[in-house]
N, CA, C and O of each residue as an XYZ file, in Angstrom:
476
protein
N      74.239     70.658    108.730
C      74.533     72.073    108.582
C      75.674     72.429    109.521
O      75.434     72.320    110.723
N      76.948     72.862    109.124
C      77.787     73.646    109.717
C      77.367     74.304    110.881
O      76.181     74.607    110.754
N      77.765     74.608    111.813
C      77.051     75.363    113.053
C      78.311     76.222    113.830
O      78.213     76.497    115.026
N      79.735     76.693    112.866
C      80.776     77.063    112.937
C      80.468     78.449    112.055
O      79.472     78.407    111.334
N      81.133     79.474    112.067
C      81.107     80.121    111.331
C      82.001     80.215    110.686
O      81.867     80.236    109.462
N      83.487     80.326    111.406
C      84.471     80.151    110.696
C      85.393     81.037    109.964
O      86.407     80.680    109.364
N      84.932     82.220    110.081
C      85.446     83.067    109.168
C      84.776     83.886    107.991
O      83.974     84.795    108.208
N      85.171     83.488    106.729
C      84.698     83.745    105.424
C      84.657     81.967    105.029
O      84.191     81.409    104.036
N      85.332     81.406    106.221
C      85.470     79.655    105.519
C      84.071     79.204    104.983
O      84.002     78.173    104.313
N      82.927     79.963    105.263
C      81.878     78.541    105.785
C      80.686     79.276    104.227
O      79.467     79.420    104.311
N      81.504     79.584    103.052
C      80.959     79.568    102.014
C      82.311     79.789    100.957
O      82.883     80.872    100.832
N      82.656     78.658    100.300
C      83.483     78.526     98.994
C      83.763     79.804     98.258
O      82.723     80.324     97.854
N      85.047     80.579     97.914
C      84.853     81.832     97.776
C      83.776     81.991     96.154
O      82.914     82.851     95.973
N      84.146     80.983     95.258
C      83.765     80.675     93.397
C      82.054     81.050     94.318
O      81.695     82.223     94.417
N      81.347     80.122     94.790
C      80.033     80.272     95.380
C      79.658     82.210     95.788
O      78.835     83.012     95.347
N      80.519     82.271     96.598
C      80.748     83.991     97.321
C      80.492     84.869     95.265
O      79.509     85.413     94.762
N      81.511     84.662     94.854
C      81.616     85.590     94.069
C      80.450     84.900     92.877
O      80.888     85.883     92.279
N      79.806     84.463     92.297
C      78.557     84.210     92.392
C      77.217     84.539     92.175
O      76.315     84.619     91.341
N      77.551     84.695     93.395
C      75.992     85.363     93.875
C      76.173     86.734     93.862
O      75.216     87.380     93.433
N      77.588     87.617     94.379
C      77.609     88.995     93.380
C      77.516     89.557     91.626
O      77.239     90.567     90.979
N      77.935     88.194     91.436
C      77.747     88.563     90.119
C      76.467     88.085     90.005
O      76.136     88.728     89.009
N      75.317     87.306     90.344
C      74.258     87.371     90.128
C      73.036     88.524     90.526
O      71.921     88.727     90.044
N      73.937     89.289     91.841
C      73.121     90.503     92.469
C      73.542     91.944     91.429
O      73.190     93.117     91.552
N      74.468     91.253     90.353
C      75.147     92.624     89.574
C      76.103     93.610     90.753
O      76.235     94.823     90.584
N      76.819     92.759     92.126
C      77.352     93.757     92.839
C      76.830     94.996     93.304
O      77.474     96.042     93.224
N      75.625     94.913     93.812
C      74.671     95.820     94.016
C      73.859     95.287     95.414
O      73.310     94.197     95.573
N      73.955     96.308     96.279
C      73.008     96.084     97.475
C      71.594     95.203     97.011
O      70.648     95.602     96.331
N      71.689     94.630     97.278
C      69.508     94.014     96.974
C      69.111     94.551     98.022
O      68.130     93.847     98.260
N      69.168     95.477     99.032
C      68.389     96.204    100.391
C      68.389     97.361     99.712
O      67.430     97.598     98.979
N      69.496     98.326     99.831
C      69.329     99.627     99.379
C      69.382    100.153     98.318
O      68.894    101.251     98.052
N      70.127     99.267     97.397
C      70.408     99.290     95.961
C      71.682     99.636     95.809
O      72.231     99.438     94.726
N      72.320    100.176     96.809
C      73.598    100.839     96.710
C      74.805    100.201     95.600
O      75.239     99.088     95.898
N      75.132    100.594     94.852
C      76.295    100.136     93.788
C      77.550     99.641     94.649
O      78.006    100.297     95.586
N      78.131     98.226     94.161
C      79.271     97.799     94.923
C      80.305     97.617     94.739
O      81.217     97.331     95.515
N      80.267     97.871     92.893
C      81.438     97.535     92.068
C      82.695     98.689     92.586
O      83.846     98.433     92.232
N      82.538     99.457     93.098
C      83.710    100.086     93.725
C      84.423    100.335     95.032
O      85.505    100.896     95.199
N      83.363     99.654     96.195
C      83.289     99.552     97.083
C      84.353     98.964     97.903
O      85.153     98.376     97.175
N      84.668     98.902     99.164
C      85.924     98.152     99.251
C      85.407     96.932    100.050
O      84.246     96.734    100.410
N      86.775     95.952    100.312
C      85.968     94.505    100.339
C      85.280     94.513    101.742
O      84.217     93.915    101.904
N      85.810     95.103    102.618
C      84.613     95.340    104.220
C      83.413     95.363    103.670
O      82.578     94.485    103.884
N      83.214     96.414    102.879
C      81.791     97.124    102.628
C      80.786     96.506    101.727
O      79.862     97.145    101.224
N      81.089     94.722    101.464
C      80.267     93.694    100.606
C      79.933     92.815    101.634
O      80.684     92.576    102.579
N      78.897     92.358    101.488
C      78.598     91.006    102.270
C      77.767     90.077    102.107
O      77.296     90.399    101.016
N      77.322     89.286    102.364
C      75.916     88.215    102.004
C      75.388     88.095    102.865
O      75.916     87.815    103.941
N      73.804     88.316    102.637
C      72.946     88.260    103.808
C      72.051     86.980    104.025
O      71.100     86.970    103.243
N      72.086     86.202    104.637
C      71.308     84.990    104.978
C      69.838     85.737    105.412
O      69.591     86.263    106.498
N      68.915     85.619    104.202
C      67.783     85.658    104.181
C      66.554     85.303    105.745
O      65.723     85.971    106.360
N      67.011     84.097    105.814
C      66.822     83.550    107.011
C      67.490     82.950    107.666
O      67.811     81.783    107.439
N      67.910     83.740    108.796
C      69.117     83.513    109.631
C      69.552     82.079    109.830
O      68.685     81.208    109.910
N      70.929     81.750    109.923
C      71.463     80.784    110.503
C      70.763     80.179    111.601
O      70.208     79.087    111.729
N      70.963     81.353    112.507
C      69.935     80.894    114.058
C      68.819     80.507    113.577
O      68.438     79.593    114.308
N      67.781     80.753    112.435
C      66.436     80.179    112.283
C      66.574     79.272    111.800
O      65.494     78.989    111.283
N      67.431     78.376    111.559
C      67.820     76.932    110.756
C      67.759     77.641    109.111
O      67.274     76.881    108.273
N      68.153     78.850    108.664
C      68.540     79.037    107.083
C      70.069     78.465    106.887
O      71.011     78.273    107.656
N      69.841     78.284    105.437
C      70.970     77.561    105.399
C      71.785     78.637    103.542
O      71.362     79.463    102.734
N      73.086     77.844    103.790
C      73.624     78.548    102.917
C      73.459     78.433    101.253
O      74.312     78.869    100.479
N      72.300     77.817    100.858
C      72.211     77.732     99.672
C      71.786     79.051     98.941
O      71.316     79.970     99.612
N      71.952     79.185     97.456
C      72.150     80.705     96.957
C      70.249     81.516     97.459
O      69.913     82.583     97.972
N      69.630     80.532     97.049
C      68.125     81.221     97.530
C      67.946     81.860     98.696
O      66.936     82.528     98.921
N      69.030     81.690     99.638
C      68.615     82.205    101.018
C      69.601     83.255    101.215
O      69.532     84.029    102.170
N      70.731     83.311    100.130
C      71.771     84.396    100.311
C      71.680     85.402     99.154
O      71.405     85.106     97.991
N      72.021     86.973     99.760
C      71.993     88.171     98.771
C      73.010     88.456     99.000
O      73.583     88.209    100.061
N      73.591     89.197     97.807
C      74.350     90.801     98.088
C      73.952     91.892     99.110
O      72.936     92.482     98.741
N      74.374     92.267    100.104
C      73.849     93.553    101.350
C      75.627     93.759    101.301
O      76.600     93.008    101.376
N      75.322     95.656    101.082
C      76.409     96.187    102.312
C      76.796     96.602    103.617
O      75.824     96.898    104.312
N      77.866     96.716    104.157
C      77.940     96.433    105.439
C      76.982     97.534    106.274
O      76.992     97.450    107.502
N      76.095     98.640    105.584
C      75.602     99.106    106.798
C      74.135     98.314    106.429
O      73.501     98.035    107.448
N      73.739     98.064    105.651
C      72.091     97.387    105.849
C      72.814     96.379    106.789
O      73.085     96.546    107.978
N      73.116     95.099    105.858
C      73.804     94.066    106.954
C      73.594     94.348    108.542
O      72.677     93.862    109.203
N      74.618     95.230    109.047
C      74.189     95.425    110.158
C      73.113     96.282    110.975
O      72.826     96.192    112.169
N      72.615     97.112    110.027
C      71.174     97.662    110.264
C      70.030     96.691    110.877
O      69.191     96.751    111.776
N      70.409     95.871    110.010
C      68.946     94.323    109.688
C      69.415     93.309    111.115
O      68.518     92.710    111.708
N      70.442     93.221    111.448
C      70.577     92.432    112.462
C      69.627     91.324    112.872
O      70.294     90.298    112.741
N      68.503     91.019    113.269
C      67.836     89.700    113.297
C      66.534     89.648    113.216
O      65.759     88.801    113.661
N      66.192     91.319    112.173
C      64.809     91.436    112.086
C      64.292     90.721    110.371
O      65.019     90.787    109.380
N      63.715     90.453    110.379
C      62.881     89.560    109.079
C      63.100     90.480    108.033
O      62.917     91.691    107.906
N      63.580     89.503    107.258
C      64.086     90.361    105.779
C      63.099     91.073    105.135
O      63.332     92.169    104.625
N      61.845     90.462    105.112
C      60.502     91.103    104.398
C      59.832     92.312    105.133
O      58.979     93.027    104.608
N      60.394     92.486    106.624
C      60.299     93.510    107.241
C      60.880     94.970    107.245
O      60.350     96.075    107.354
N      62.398     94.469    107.057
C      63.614     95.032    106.661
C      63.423     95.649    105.421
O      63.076     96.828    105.353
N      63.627     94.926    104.393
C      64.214     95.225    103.261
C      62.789     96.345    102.486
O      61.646     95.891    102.457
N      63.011     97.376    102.079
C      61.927     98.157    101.413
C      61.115     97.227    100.436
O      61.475     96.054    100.340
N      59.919     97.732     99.620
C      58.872     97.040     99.126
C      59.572     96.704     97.904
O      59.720     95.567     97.457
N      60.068     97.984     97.307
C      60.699     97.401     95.899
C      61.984     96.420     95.710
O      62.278     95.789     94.695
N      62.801     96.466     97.192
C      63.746     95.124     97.157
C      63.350     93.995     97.151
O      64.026     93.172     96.534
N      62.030     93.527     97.884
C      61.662     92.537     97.973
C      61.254     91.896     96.980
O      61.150     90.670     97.028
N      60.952     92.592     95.913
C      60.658     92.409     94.653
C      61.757     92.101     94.014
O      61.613     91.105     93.305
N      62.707     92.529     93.992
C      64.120     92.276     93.653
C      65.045     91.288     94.205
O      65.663     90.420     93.588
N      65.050     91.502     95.250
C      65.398     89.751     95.705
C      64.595     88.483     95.285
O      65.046     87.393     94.934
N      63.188     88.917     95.414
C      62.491     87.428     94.888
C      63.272     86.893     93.780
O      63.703     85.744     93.681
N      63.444     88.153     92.705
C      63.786     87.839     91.010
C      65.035     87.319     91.172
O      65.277     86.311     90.508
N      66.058     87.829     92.021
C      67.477     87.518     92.103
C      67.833     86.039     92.175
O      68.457     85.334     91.382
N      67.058     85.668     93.764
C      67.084     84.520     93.939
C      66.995     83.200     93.473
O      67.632     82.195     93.789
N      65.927     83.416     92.518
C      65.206     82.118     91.555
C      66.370     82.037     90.583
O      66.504     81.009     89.918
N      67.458     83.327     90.415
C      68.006     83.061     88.800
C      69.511     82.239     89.698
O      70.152     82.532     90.708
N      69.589     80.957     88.536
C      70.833     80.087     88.420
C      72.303     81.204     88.858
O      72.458     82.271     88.264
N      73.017     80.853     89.672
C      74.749     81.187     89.973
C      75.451     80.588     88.829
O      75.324     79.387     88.590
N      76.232     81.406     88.065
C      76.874     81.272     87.156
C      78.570     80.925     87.808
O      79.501     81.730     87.784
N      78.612     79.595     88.330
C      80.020     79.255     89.115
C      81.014     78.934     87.853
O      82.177     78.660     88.149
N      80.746     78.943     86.843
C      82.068     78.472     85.665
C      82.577     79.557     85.698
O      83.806     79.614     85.673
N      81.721     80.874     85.770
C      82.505     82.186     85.329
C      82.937     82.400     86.573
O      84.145     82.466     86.346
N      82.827     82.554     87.699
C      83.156     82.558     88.585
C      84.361     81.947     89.206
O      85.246     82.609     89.748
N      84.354     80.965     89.128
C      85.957     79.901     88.895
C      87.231     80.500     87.994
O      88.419     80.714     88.233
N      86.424     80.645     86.917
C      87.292     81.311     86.055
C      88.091     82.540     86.648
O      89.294     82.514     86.907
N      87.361     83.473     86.800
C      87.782     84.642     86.999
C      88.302     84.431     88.001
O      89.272     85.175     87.855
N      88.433     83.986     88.951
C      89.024     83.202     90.437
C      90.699     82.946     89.810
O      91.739     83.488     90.186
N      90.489     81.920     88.734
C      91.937     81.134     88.425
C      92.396     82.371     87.206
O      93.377     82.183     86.486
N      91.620     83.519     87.112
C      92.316     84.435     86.017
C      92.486     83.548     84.683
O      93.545     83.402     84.073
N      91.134     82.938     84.321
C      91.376     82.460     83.075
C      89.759     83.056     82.565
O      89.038     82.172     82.104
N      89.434     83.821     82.594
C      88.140     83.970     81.859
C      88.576     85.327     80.729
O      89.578     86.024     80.884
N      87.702     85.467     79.743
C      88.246     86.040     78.888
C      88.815     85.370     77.940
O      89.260     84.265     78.251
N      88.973     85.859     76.456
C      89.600     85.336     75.457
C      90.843     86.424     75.099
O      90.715     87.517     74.548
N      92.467     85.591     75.733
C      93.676     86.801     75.409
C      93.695     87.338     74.399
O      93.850     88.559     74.420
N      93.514     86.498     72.829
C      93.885     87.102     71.730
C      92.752     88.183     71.316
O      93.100     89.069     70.536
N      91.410     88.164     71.792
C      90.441     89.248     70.859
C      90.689     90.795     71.901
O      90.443     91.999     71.830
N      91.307     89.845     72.811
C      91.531     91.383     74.069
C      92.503     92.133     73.593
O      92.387     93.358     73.623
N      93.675     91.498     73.050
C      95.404     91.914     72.879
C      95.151     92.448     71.760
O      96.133     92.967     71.230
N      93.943     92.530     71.059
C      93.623     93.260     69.238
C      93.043     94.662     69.803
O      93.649     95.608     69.300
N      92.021     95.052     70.723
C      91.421     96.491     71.203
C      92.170     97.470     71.855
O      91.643     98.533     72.185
């Protein structure tokens, strides 16, 4: 396990974007909508902290914005997070990261030009 943080280095951005599109860009703490948000105000929350030996695989990471994020600081997510998120993260977590679309949209190739260039 990495023990650097690094930046934004120390998760692949295709991985990063991801798991927003698997959270629907939406707080999983407060619910707060993110699709308009600016990029400070997105983040991923390590379920169980780095410091607790969590690691970066998608089950242990959500969508949080920057004020839960730092609200939650190093208290237990199941503590933290209200009753009905927790419910919502469980569901989040278990579902597969869709990284093809993710890549895609990364290299600006997702989408089909010609059925777009007809609407």
């Amino acid at each position: 396990m990495c023990t650097k943080w690094n930046g934004a280095k120390w998760i692949r951005p295709e991985k990063r974007l991801a798991i927003y599109i698997r959270d629907g860009f939406q707080c999983t703490c407060c619910g707060r909508s993110l699709k308009n948000a600016g990029p400070g105000e997105v983040a991923l929350d390590h379920l169980v902290p780095r410091s607790a030996n969590g690691g970066n695989e998608a089950t242990n990471l959500v969508t949080i914005c920057r004020t839960c994020n730092s609200t939650r600081q190093d208290k237990p997510w199941v503590d933290f997070y209200p009753g009905g998120a927790i419910d919502r993260v469980n569901t989040l977590r278990s579902q597969p990261l869709n990284l093809e679309l993710a890549k895609a949209l990364i290299a600006d190739q997702a989408g089909d030009p010609e059925s777009e260039a007809q609407r």
